[in-house]
Structures are given as structure tokens and as C-alpha cells.
MMTF fields as JSON, N, C-alpha, C and O atoms, coordinates in Angstrom:
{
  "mmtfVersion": "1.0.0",
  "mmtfProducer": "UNKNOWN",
  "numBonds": 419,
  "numAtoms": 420,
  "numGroups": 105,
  "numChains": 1,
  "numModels": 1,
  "chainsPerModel": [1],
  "groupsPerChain": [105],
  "chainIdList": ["A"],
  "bondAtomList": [4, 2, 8, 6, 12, 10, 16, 14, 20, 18, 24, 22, 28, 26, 32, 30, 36, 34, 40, 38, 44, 42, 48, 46, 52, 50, 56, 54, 60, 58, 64, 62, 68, 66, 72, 70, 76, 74, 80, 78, 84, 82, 88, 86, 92, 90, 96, 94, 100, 98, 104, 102, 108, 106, 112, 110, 116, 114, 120, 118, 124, 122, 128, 126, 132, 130, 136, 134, 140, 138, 144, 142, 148, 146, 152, 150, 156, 154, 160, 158, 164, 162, 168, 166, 172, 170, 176, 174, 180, 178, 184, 182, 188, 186, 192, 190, 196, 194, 200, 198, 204, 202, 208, 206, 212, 210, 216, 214, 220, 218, 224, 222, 228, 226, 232, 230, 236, 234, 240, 238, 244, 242, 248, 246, 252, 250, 256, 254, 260, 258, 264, 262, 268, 266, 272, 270, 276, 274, 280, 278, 284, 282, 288, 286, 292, 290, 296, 294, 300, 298, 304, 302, 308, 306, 312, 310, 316, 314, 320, 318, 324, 322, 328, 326, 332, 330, 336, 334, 340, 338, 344, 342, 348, 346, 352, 350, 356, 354, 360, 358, 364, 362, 368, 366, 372, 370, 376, 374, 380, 378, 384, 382, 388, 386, 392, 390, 396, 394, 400, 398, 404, 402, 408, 406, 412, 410, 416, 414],
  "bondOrderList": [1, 1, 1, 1, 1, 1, 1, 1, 1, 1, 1, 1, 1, 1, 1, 1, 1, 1, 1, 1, 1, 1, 1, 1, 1, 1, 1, 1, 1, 1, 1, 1, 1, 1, 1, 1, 1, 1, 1, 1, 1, 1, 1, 1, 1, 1, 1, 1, 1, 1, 1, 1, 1, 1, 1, 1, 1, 1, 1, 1, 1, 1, 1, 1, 1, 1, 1, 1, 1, 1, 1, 1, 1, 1, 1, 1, 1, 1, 1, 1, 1, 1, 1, 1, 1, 1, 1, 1, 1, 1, 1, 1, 1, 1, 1, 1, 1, 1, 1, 1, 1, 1, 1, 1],
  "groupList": [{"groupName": "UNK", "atomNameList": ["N", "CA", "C", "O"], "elementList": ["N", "C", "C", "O"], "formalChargeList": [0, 0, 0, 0], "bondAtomList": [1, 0, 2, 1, 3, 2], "bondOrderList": [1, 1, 2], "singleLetterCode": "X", "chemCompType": "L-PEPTIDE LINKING"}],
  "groupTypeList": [0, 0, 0, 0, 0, 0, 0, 0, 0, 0, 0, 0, 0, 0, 0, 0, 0, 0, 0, 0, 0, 0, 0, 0, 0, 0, 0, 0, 0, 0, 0, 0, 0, 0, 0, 0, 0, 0, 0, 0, 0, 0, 0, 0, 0, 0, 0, 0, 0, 0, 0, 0, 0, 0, 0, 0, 0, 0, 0, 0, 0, 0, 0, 0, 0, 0, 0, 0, 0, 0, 0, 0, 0, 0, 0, 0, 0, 0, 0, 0, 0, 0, 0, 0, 0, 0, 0, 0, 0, 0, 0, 0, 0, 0, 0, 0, 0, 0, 0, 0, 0, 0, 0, 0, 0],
  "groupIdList": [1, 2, 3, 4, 5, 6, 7, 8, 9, 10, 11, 12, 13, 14, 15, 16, 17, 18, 19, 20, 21, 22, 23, 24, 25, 26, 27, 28, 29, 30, 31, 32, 33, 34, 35, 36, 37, 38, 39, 40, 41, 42, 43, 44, 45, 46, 47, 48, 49, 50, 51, 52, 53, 54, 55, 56, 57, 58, 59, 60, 61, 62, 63, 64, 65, 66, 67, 68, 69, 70, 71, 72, 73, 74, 75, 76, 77, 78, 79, 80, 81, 82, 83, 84, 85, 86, 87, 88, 89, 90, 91, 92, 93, 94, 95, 96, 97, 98, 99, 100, 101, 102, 103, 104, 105],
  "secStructList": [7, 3, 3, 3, 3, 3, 3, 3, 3, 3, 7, 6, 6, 6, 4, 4, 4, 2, 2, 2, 2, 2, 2, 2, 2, 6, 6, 6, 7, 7, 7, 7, 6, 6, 7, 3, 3, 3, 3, 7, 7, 6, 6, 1, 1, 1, 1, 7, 3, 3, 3, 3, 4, 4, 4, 4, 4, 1, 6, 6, 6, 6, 6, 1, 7, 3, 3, 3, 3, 3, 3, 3, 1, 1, 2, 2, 2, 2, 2, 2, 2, 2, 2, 2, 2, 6, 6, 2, 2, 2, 2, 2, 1, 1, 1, 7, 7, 2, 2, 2, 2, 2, 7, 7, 7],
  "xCoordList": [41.012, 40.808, 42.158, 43.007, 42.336, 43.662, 43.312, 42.477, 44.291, 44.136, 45.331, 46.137, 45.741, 46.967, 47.399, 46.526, 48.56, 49.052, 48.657, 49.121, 47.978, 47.588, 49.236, 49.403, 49.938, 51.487, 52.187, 52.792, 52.421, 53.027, 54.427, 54.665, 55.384, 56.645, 56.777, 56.403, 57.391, 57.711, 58.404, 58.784, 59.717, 60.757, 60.694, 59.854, 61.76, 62.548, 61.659, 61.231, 61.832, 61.295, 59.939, 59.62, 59.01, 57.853, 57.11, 55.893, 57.489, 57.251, 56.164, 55.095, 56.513, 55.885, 54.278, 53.276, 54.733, 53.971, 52.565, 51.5, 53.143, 52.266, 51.005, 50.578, 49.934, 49.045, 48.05, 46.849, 48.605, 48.156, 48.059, 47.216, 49.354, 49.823, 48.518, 47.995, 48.382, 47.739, 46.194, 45.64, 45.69, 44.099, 44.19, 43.248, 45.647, 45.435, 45.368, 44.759, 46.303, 46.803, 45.225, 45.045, 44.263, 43.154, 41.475, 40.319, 42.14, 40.976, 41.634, 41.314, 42.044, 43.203, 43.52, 43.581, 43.625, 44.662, 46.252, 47.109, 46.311, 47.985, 48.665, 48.062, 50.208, 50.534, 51.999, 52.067, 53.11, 54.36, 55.22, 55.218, 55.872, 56.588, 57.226, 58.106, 57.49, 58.694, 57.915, 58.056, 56.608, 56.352, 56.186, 55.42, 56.744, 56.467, 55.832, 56.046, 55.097, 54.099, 55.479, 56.125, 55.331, 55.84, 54.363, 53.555, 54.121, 53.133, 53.548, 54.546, 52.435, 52.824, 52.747, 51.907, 53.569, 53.856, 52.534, 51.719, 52.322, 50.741, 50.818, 49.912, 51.869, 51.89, 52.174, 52.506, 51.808, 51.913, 53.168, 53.329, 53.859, 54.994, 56.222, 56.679, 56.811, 57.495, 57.127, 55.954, 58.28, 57.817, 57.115, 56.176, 58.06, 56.962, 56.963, 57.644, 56.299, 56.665, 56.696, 56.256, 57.267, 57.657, 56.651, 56.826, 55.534, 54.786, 54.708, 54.465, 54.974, 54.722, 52.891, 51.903, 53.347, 51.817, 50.664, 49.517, 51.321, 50.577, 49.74, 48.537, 50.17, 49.5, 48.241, 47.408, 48.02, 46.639, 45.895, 44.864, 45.589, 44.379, 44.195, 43.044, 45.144, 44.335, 43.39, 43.359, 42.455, 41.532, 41.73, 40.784, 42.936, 43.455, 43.665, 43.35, 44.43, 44.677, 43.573, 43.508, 42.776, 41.64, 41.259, 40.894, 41.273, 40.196, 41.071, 40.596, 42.056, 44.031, 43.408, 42.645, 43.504, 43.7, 45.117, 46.044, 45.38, 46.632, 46.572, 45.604, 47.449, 47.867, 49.188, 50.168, 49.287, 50.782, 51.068, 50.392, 52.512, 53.077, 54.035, 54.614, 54.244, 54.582, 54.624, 54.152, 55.265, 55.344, 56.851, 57.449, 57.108, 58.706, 58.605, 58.093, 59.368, 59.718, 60.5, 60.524, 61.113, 61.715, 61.98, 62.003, 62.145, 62.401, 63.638, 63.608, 64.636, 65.805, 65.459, 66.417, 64.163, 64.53, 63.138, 63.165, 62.288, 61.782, 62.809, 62.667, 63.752, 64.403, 65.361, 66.133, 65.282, 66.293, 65.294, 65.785, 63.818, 62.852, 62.709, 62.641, 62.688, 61.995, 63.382, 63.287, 64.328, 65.794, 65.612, 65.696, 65.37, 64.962, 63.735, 63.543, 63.023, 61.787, 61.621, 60.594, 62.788, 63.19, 64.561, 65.06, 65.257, 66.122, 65.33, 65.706, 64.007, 63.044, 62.762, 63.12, 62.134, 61.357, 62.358, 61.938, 63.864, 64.662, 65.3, 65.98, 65.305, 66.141, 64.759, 65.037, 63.419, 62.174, 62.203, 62.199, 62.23, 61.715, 62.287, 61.992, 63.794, 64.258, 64.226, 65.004, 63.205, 62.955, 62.307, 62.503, 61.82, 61.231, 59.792, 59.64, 58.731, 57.518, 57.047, 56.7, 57.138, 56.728, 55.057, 54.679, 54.149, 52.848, 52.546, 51.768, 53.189, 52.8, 53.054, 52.15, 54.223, 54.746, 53.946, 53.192, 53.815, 53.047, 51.664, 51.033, 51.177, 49.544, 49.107, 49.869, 47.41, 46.976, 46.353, 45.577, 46.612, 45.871, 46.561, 46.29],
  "yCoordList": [142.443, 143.838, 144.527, 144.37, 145.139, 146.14, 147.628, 148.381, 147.957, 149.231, 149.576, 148.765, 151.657, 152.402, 152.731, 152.705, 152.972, 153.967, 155.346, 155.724, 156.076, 157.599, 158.606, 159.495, 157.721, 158.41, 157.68, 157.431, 157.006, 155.642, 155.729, 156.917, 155.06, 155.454, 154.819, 153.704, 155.816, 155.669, 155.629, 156.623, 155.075, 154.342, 155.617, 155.745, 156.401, 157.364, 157.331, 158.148, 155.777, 155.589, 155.635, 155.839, 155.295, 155.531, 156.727, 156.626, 157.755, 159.225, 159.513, 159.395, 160.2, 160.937, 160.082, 160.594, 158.486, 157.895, 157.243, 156.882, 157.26, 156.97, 156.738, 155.584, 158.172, 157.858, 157.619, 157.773, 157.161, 156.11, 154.888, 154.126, 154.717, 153.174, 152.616, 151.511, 153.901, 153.146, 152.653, 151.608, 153.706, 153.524, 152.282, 151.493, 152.055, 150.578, 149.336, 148.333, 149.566, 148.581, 148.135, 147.036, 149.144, 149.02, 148.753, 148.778, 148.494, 148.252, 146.755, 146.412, 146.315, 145.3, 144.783, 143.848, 146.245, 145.705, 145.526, 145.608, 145.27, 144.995, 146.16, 147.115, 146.542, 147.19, 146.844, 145.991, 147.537, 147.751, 146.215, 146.031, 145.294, 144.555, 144.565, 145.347, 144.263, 144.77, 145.167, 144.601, 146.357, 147.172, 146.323, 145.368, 146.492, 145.866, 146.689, 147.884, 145.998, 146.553, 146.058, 145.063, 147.021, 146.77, 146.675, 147.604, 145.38, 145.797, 144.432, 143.712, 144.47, 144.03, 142.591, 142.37, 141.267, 140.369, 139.452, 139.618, 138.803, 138.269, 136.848, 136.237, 136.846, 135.521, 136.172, 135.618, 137.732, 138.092, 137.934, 138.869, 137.486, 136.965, 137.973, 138.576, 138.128, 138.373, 140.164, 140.525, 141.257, 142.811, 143.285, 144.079, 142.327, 142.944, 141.771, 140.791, 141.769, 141.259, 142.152, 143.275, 141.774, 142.525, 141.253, 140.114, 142.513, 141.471, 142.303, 143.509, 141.412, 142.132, 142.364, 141.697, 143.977, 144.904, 143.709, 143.475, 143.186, 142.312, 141.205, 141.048, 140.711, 139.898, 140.055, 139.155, 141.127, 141.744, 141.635, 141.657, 141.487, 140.927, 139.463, 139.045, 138.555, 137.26, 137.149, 137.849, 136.031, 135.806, 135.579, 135.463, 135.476, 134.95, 135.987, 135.879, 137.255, 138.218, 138.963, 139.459, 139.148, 139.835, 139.735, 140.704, 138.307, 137.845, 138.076, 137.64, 138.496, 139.23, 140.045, 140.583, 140.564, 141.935, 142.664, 142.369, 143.14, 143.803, 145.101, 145.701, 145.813, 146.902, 147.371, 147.154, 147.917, 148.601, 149.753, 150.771, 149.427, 150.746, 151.185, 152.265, 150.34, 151.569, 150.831, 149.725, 151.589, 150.889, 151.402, 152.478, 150.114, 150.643, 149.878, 148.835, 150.979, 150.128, 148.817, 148.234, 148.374, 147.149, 146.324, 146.876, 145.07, 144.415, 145.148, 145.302, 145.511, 146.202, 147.59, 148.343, 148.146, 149.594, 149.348, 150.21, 148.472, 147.988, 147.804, 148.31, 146.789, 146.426, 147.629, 147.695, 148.716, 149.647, 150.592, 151.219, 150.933, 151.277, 151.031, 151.677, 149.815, 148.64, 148.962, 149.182, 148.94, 149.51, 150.526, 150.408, 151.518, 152.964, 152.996, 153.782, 152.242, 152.017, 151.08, 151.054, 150.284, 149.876, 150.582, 149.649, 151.504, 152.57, 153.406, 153.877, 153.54, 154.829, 154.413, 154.952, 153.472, 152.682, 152.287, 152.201, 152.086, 151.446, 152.766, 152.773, 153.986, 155.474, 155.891, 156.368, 155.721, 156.491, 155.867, 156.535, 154.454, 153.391, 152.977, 153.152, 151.96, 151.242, 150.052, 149.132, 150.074, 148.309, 148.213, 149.113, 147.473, 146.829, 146.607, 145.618, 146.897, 147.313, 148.339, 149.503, 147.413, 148.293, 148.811, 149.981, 147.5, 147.687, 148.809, 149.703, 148.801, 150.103, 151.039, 151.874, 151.411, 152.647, 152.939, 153.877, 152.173, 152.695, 152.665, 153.162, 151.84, 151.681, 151.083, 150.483, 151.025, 150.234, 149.108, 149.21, 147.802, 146.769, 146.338, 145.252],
  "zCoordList": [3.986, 3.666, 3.539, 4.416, 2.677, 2.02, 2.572, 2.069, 3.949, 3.984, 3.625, 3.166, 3.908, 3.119, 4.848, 5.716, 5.102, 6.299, 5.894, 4.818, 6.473, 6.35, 5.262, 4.428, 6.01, 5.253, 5.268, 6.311, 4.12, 4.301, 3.892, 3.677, 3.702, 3.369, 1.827, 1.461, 1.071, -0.488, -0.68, -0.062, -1.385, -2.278, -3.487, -4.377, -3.214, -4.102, -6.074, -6.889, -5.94, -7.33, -8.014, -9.185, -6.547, -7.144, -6.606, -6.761, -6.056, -5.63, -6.016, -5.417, -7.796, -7.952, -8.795, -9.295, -8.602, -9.09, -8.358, -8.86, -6.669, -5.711, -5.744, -5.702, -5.851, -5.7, -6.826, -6.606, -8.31, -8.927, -8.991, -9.465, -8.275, -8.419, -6.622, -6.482, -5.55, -4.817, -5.211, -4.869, -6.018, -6.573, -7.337, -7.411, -8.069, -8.834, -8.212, -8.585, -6.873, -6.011, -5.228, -4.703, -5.285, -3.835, -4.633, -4.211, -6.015, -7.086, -7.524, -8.662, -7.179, -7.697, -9.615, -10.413, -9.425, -10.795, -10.846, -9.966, -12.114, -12.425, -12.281, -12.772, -11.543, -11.708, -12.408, -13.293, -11.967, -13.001, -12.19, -10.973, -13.187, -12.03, -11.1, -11.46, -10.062, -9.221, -8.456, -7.372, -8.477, -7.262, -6.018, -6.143, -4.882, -3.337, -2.365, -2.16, -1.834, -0.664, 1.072, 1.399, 1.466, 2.621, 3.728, 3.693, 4.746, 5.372, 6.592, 6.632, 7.41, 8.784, 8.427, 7.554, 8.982, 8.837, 8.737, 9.644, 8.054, 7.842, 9.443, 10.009, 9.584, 10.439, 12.215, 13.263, 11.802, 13.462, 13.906, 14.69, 13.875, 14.476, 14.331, 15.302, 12.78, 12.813, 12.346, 12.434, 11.834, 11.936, 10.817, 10.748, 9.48, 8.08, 7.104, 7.407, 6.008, 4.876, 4.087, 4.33, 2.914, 1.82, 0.4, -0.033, 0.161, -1.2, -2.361, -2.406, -3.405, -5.114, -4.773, -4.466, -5.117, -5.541, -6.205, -5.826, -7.135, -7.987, -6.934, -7.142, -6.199, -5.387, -5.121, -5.233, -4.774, -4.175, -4.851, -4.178, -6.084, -7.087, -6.572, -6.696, -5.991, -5.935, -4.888, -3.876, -5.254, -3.909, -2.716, -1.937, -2.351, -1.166, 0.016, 1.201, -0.807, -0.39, -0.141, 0.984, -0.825, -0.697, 0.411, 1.076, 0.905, 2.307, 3.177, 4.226, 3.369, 4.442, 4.775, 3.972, 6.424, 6.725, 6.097, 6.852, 5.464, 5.084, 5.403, 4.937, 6.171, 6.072, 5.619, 6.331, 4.638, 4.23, 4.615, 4.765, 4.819, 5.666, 4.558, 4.67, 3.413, 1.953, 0.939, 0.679, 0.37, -1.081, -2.047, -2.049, -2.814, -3.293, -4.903, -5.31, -5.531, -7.212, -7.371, -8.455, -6.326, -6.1, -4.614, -3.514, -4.837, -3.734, -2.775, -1.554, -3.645, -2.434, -2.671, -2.851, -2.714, -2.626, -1.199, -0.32, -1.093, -0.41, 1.545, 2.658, 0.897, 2.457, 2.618, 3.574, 1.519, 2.432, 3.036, 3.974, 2.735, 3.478, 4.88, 5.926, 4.48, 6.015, 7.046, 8.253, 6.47, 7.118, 7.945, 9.168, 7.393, 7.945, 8.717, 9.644, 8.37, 9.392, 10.655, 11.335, 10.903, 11.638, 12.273, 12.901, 12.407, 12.747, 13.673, 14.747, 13.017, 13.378, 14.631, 15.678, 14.5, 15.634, 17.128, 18.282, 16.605, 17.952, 18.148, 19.174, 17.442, 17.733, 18.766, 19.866, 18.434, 19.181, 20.839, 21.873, 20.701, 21.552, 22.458, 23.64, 21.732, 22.037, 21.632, 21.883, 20.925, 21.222, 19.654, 18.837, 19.465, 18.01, 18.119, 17.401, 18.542, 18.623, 17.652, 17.85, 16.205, 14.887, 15.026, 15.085, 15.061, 15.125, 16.111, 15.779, 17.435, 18.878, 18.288, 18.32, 17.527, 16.799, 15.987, 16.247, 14.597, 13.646, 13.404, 12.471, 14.632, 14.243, 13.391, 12.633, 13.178, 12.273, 12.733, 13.683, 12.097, 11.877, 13.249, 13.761]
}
């Protein structure tokens, strides 16, 4: 199942494009290349992965709990997100406890 973070964090580039690109992303169609989902590490283990939007149409994914915590027009506009979202989390905390922080899945 593909859920959204209530306010998820956006990548400068796709702003004002957001909440089309999420109705495309959660219907699984194609979107623009490049777009990346930032969301919690599928293997538990580690804090995030970073996946092409496009993914989410396959069957595989479908059957994923996924939650994304954003979305970016590229892979490095992506890890400078995840950057800042990991800043957030050890400036609040201390520590690296993304999931306690941000909730969700």
C-alpha cells in the first residue's frame, strides 16, 4: 500500500507541480523521469530509500507498505532533502530515530 506524509517534503523543482504529480504517482501512472520518492527503508533496517516515482506502477510495489516522506525532480535534489531531513531529526532529538520523528508506517 502507497501512502503520502500529511506534509511531505518537496524538492524546489517539483513545487508547484506536487500535487499532480502525487494523484499520478497513487493511480500508478507514468510520471516525468527522474522524479524520486523519498520514503522509509523497505528493509527496516536502514533510514530511507530513495525510488524513481515510476516504480510504483509495478506489481511488486503495489503489494509494499510504502510510505513517502517526499518527493524530488531528481536523484540529488532527493539526497539533499533526505540531508535536511536527517539534520532535522539529530538538531530535534539527538539521535537518528527518523520513523519516531516522522511517523507513519
Amino acid at each position: 500500500m502507497l501512502s503520502f506524509r500529511a506534509n511531505p517534503f518537496v524538492g524546489e523543482s517539483v513545487k508547484e507541480k506536487y500535487q499532480k504529480l502525487e494523484a499520478r504517482i497513487r493511480d500508478g501512472k507514468r510520471v516525468k523521469k527522474g522524479i524520486t520518492l523519498i520514503v522509509y527503508a523497505i528493509n527496516g533496517k536502514d533510514l530511507f530509500d530513495l525510488l524513481p516515482a515510476n516504480e510504483m506502477k509495478f506489481p511488486l510495489r503495489k503489494k509494499q507498505d510504502i510510505y513517502v516522506l517526499g518527493v524530488a525532480g531528481s536523484r540529488k535534489e532527493a539526497m539533499e532533502l533526505v540531508q535536511g531531513m536527517v539534520m532535522e531529526v539529530y538538531g530535534q532529538t539527538g539521535g537518528f530515530d527518523v520513523r519516531g520523528y516522522f511517523g507513519g508506517l
